[in-house]
C-alpha positions as CSV (number, residue, x, y, z in Angstrom):
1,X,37.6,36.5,-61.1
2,X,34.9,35.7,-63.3
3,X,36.3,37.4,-66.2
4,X,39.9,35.3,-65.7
5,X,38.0,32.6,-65.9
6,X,36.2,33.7,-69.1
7,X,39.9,34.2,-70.8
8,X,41.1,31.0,-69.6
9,X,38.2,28.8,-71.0
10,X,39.4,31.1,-74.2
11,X,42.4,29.7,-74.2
12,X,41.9,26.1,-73.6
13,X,39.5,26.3,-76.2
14,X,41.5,27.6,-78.6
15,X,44.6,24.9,-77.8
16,X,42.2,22.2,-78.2
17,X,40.8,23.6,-81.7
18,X,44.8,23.4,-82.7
19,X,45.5,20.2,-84.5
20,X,49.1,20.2,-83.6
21,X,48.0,20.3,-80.1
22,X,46.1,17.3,-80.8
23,X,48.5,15.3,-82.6
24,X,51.4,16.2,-80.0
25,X,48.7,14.4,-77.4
26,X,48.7,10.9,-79.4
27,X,51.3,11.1,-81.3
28,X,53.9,11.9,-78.4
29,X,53.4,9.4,-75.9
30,X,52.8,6.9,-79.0
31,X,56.5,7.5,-80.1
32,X,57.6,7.2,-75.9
33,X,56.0,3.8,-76.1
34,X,57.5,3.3,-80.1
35,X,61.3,3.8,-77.9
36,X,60.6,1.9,-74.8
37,X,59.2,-1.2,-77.0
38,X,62.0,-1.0,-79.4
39,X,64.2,-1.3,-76.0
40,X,62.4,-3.9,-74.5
41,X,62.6,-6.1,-78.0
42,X,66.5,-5.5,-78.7
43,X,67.6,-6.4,-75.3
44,X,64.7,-9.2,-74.2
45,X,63.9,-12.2,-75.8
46,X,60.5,-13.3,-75.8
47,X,58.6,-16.7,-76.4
48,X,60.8,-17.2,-79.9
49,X,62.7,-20.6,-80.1
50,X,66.5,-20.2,-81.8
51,X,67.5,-22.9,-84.1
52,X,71.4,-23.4,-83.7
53,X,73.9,-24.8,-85.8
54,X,76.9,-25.5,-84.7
55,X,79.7,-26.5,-87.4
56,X,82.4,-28.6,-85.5
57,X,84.7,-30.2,-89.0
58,X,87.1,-31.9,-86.4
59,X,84.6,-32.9,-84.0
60,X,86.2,-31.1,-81.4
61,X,83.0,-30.8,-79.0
62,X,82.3,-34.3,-80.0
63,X,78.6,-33.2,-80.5
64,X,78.0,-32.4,-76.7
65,X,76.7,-29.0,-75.7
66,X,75.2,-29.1,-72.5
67,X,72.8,-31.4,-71.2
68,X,70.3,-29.2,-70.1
69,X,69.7,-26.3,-72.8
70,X,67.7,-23.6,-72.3
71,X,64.3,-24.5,-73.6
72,X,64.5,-21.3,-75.9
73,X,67.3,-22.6,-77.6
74,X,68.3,-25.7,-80.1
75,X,71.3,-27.0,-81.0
76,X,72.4,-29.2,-84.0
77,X,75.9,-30.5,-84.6
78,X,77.2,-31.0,-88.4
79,X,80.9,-32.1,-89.3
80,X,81.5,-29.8,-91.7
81,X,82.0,-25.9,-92.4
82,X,78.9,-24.0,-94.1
83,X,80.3,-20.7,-95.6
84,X,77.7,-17.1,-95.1
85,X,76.2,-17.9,-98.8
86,X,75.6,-21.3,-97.9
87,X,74.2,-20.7,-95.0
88,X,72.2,-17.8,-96.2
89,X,70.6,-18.9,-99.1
90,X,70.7,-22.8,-99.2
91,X,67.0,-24.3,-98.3
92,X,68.2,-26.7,-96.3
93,X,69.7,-24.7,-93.9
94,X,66.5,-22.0,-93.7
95,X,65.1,-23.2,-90.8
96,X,68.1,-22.2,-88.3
97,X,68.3,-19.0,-87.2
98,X,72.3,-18.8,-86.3
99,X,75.3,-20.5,-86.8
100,X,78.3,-21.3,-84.7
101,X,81.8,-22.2,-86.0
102,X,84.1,-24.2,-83.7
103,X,87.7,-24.0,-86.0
104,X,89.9,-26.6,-86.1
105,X,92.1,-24.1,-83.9
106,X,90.3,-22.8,-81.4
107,X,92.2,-24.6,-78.5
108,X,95.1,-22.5,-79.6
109,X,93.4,-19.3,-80.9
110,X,90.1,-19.3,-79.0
111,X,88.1,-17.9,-82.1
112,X,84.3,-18.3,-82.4
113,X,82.3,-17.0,-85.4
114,X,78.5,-16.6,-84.7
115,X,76.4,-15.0,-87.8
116,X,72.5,-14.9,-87.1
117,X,69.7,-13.9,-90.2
118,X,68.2,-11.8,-87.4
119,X,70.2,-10.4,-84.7
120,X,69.5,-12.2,-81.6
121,X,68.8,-9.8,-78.1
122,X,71.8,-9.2,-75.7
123,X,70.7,-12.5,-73.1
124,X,70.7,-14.5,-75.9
125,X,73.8,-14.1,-77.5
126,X,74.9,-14.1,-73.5
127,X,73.7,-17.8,-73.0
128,X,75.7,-18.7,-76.1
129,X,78.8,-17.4,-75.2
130,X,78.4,-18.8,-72.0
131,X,77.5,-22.4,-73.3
132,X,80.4,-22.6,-75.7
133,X,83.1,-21.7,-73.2
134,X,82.0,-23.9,-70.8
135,X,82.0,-27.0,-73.2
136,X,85.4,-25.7,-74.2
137,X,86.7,-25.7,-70.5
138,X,85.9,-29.6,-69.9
139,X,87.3,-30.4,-73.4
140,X,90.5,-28.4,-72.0
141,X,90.6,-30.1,-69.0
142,X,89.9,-33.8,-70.6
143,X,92.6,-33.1,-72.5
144,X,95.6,-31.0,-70.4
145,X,94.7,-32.0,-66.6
146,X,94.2,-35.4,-64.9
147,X,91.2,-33.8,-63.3
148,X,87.8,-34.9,-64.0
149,X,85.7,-32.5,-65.3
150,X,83.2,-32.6,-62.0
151,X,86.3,-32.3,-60.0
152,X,87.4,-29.4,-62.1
153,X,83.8,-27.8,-61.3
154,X,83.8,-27.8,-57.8
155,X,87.3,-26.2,-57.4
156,X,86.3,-23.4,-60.3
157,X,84.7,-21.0,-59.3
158,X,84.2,-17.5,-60.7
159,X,85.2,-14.2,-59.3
160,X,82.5,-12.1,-58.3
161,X,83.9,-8.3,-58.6
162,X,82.2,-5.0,-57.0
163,X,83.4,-1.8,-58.1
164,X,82.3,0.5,-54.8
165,X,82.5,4.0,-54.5
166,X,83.8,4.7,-51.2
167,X,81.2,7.7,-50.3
168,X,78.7,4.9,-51.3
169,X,79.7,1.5,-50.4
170,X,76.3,-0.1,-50.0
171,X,76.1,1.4,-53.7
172,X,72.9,2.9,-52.5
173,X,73.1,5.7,-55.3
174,X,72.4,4.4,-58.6
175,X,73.3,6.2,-61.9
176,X,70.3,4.8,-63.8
177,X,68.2,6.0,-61.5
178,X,69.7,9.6,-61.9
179,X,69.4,9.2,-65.6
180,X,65.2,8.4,-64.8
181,X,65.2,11.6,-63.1
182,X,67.2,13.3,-65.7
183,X,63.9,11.8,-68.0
184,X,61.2,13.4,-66.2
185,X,63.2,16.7,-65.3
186,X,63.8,16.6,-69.1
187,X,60.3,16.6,-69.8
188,X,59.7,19.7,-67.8
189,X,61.9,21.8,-69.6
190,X,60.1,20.5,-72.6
191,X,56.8,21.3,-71.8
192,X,57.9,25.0,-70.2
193,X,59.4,25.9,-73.7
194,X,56.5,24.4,-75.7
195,X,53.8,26.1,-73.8
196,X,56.3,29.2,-73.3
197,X,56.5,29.5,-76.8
198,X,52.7,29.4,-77.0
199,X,52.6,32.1,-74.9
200,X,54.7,34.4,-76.4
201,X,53.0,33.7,-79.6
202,X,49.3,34.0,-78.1
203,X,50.3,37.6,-76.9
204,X,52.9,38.9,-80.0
205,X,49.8,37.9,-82.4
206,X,46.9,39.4,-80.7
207,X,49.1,42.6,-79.8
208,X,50.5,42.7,-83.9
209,X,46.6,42.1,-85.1
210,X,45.0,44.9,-82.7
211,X,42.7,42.7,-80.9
212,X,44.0,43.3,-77.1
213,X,43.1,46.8,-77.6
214,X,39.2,45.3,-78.1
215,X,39.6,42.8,-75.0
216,X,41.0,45.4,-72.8
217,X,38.0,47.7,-73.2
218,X,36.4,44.6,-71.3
219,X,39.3,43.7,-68.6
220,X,42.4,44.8,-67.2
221,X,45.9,43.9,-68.5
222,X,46.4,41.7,-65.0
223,X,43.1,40.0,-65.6
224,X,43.8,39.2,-69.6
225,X,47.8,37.8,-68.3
226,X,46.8,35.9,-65.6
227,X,43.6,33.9,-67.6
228,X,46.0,33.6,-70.2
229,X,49.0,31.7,-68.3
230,X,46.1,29.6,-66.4
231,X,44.2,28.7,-69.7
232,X,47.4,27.8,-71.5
233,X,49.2,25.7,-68.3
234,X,45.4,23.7,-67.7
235,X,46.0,22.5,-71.6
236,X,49.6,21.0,-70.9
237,X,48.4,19.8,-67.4
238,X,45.4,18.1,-69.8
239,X,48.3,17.1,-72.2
240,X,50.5,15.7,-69.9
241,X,47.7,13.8,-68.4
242,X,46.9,12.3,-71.5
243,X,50.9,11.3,-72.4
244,X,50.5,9.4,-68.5
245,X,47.1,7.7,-69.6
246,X,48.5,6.6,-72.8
247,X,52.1,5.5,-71.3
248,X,50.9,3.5,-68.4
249,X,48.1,1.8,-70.7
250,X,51.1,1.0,-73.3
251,X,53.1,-0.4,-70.6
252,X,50.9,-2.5,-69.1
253,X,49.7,-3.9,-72.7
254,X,53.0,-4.7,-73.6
255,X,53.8,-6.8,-69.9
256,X,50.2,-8.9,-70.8
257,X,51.0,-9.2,-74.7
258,X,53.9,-8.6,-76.2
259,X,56.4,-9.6,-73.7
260,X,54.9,-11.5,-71.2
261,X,57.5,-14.2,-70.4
262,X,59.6,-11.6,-69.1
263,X,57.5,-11.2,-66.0
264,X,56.9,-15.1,-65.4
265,X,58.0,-16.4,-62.3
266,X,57.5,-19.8,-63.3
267,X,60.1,-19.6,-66.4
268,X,62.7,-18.1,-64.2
269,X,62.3,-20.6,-61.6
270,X,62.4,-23.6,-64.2
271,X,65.8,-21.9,-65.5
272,X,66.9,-22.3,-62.0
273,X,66.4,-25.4,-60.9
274,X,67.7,-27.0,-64.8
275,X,70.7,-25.0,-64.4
276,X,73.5,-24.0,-62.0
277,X,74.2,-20.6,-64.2
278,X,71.0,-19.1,-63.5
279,X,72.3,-15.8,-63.1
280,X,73.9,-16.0,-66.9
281,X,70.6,-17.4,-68.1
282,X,68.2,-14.9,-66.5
283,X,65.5,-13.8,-69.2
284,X,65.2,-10.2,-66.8
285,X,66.5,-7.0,-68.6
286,X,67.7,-4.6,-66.6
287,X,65.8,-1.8,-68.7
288,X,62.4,-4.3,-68.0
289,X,63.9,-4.1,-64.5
290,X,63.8,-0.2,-64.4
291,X,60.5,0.0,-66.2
292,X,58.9,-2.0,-64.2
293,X,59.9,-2.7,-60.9
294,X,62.1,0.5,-59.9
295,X,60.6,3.6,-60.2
296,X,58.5,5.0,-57.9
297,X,55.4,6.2,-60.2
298,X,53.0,7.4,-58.1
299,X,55.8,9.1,-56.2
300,X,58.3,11.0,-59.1
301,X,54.2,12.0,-61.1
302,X,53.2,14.1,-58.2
303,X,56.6,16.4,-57.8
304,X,57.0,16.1,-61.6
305,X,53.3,18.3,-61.9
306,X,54.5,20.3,-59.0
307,X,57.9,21.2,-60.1
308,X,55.9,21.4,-63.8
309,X,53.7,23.9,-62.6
310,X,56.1,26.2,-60.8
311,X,58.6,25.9,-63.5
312,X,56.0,26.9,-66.0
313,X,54.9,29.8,-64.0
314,X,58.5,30.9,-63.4
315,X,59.7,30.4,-66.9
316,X,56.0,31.3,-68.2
317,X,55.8,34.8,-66.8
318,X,59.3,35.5,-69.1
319,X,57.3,34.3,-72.1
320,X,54.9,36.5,-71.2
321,X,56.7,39.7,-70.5
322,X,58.6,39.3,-74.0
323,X,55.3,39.2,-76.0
324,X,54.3,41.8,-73.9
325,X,57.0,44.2,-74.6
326,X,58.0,43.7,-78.2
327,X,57.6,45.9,-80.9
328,X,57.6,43.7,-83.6
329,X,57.8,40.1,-84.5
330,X,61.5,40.0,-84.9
331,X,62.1,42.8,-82.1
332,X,61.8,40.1,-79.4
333,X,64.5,37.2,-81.3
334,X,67.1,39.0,-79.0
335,X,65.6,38.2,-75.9
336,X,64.0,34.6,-77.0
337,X,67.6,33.1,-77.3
338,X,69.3,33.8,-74.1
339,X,65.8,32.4,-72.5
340,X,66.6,29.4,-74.4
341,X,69.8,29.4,-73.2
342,X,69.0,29.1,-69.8
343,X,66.3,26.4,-70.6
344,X,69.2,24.3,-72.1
345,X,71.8,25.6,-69.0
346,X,68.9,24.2,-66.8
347,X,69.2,20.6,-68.7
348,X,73.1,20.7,-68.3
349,X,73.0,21.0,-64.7
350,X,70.6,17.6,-64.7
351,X,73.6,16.2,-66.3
352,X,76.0,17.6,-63.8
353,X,74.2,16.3,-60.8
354,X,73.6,12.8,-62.2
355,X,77.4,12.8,-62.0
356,X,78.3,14.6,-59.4
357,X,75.5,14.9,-56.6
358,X,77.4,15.1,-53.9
359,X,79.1,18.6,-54.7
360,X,78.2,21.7,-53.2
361,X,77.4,23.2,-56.9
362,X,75.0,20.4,-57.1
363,X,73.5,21.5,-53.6
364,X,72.8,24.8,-54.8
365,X,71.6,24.3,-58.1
366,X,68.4,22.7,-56.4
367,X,67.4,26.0,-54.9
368,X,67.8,28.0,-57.6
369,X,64.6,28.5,-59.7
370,X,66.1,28.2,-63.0
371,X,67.1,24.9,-62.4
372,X,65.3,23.5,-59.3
373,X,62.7,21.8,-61.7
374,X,65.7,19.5,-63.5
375,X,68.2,18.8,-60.5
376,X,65.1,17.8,-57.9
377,X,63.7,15.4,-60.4
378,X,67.2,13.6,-60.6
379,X,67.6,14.0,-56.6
380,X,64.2,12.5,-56.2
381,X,65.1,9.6,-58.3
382,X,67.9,8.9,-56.4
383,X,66.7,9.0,-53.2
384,X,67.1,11.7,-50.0
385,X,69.0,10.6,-46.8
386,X,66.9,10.2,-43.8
387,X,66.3,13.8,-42.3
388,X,66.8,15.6,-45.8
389,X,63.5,15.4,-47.3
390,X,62.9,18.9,-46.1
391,X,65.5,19.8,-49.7
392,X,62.9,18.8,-51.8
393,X,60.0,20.7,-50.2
394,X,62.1,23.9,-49.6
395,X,63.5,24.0,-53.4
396,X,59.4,24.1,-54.5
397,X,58.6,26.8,-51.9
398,X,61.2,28.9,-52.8
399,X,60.1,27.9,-56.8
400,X,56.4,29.1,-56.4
401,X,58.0,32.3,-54.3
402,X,59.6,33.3,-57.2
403,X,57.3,32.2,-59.7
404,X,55.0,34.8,-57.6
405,X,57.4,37.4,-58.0
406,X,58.0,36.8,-61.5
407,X,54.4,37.1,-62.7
408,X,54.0,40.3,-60.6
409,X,57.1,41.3,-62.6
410,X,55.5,40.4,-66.0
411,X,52.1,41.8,-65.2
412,X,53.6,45.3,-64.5
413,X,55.4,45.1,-67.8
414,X,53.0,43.5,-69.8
415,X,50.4,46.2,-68.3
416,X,52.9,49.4,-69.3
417,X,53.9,47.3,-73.1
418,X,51.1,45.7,-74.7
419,X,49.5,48.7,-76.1
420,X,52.6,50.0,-77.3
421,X,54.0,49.4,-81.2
422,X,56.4,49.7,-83.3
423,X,59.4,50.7,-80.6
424,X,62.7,49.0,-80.2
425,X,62.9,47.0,-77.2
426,X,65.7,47.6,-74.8
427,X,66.6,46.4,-71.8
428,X,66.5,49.6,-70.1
429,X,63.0,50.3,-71.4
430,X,61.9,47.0,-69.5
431,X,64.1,47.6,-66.0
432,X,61.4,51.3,-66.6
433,X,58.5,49.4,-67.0
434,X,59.7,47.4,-64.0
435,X,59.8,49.9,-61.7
436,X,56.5,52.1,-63.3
């Protein structure tokens, strides 16, 4: 045991001497945070103010907007039509940051133009949209209906429709939810080919440089495959910490700093009570929504290093075997791709069960160890029915069973093939090995 130990702290030493290894650490979760800000900013807006101008030649909206703006937004009315280069490049028209054109015919051919110098987030241009055709609805009744335009409020009123899936009706299952499963299940198969991969190339370079003929004068070919999967899986556990520690401190930075009106309860509340479209005015993104108040951290990090380390074991020990039994280099290409294939197979059938959970295919393919990992993540995201939960726990046991078997697999071949060179590796010559 000691000397496992010894080969594992050999390992880990030698991932953390890499530079790539250190630079995937920082620079990885950095670029997670790069995409979830560059979310957050495009579909959010934050403390900015918008300078409007609206351009209304015949006066139709006879400068009236609303009465209560949103206090992220100003409106000016001129009587005249400002044309892109105008507009654009004219000082006096700098300080607004987009402009609205009311034709002379929009009663007839209900044509807004909006151009903006920077392109305002989705809630924003939602709020103008919304404004607009609601000022054009009591011009339209001023001007068709004897109706007063209170009157005409109190008998319109919009159409709320549910699309309901008739398995699902309390629409208890939730796609985007599936597709934060599909994330972390994602990341699995990530980390299992990236440490794979170093795995096979640990053992193809010390077997093609001679030096596992010196370290098993000292220890047994069991002993030098076993420290070597445990050393290399404790450097992506370590990594996969750090990507966690470096997320959730990005996340929370960016809900005190850079976006912190978007978790105010006080600005949602004032929207309210000014307005009776607070839903339309609502400064919540459904992506801060997810972020932040839907998944179940604590909850989908656990099975994720679960499912991560029997995944990597599984997956691992074919890594390992392939290194192992290779008699050069390129020798081992063959079997490298259709491992890969299965990697990627193991991705597809997340995508399948995000769509389709309910099949039997979709039942099965969590209990199969090639793809348990990516289908329980998306499962877990979604939720198991009362009395299911035993799924989940059954697809890991069977998982670390066969990740068992698997490494008792590789160490028989990688006992009978790492001392051997310069042969041409067949499939036959491993089912030998196998069984010698």
């Amino acid at each position: 045991m000691n000397k496992v130990i010894l080969i594992a702290k050999r390992e880990i030493a030698e991932r953390f001497q890499n530079r790539s290894f250190k630079w995937l650490m920082i620079l990885g979760p950095l670029a997670v945070l790069g995409l979830i800000y560059l979310f957050l900013s495009t579909t959010t807006s934050t403390n900015k103010e918008w300078k409007i101008l609206l351009m209304d030649k015949k006066e139709i909206f006879d400068s009236k907007l609303t009465s209560n703006p949103p206090k992220n937004l100003q409106f000016d009315f001129i009587n005249t039509f400002v044309d892109y280069d105008e507009f654009a490049y004219q000082e006096k028209y700098q300080s607004y940051d987009i402009s609205v054109w009311i034709n002379e015919k929009i009663v007839s051919n209900k044509n807004v133009i909006i151009s903006y110098r920077e392109r305002p987030p989705e809630n924003i241009q939602r709020k103008i949209r919304y404004l607009v055709e609601r000022r054009m609805e009591e011009i339209m009744v001023d001007q068709f209906t004897d109706l007063s335009v209170s009157k005409f409020r109190e008998i319109k009123q919009a159409l709320n429709f549910s699309l309901k899936d008739v398995y699902d009706p309390k629409n208890e299952k939730s796609t985007t939810a599936s597709w934060v499963g599909f994330s972390f299940g994602g990341l699995i198969i990530l980390f299992v080919f990236m440490f794979g991969m170093t795995i096979l190339r640990s053992v193809s370079r010390e077997k093609s440089n001679r030096i596992v003929e010196v370290l098993l004068s000292s220890v047994n070919p069991r002993q030098l495959l076993t420290g070597k999967v445990l050393g290399v899986g404790f450097s992506a556990l370590v990594q996969f910490t750090a990507w966690v520690i470096i997320i959730g401190t990005g996340l929370y930075l960016f809900r005190l700093t850079l976006f912190p009106d978007m978790f105010s309860p006080g600005f949602v509340a004032d929207e309210v009570s000014k307005t009776d479209f607070s839903q339309e005015l609502s400064n919540q993104s459904p992506f801060v929504e997810l972020i932040y108040k839907q998944i179940q951290y604590l909850n989908m990090l656990v099975f994720f290093a679960l499912f991560f380390i029997g995944g990597y074991l599984f997956y691992g020990s074919f890594f390992a075997m392939i290194g192992a039994s290779m008699g050069s280099e390129s020798d081992g290409q063959q079997f490298i791709i259709p491992l890969t294939l299965l990697l990627f197979v193991s991705v597809l059938s997340g995508y399948y069960v995000v769509y389709y959970p309910s099949t039997t295919l979709s039942s099965w393919l969590g209990f199969i160890p090639f793809t348990s990992p990516m289908v329980m993540m998306v499962n877990l995201s979604n939720g198991f029915e009362d009395g299911s939960t035993w799924q989940l726990f059954l697809s890991l046991i069977v998982l670390f069973i066969s990740a068992i078997f698997m490494l008792m697999i590789a160490g028989r071949i990688y006992k009978n093939g790492i001392l051997r060179f310069n042969h041409r590796l067949k499939l036959r010559m491993l089912i030998k090995w196998t069984k010698k």
